[in-house]
C-alpha positions as CSV (number, residue, x, y, z in Angstrom):
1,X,119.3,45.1,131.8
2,X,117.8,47.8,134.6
3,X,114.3,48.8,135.3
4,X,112.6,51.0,137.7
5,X,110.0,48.5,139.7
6,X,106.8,50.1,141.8
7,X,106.6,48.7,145.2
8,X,103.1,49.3,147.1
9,X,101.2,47.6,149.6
10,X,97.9,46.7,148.8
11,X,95.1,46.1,151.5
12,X,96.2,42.3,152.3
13,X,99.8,43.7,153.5
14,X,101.7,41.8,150.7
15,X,104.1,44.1,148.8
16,X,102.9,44.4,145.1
17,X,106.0,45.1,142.8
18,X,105.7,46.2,139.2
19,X,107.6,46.8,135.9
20,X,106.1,49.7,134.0
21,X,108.8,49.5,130.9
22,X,106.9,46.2,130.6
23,X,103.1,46.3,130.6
24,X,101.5,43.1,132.8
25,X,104.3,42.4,134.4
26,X,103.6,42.4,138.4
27,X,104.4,40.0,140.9
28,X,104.0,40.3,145.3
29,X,105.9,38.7,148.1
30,X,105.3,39.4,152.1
31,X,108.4,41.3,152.4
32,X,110.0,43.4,150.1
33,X,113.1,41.5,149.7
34,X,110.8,38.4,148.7
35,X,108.7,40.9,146.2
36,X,112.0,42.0,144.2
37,X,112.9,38.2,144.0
38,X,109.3,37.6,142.5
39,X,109.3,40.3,140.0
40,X,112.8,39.6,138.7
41,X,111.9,36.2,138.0
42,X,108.4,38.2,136.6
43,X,110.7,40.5,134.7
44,X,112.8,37.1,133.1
45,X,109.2,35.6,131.7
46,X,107.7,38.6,130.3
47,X,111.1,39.4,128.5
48,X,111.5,35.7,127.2
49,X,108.1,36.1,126.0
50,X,107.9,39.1,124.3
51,X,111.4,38.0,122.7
52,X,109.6,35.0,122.0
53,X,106.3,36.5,120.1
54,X,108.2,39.5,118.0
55,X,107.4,42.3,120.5
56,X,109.5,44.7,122.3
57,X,111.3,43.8,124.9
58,X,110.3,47.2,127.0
59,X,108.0,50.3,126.0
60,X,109.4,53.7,126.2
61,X,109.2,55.1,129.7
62,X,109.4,58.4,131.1
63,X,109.8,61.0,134.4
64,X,108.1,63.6,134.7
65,X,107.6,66.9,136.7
66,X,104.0,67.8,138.5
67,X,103.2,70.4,141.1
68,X,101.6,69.1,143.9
């Protein structure tokens, strides 16, 4: 399975990483290498447990085009 993860600093310096296909599911680390370990382990829990409780694995995501 592939998803698209966010990666963004937040004020503290540690590298919050996020799985939009999968709302709640967000991890950090204080690189980036240890912030896409974190959120594939994230990624493994929230799948199990949505498996687990009857729900989607993913929700429908999309891309988008805006002028800016």
């Amino acid at each position: 399975m592939k998803l698209i993860v966010t990666l963004d600093r937040d004020e503290t310096g540690m590298i919050v990483a996020e799985c939009p296909a999968i709302p709640g599911c967000i991890s950090q680390g204080r690189t980036e290498d240890e912030a896409m370990t974190n959120i594939r382990e994230a990624i493994q829990a929230c799948v199990e447990s949505r498996a687990a409780n009857g729900m989607p694995l993913t929700v429908a995501t999309r891309e988008v085009e805006v002028a800016v």
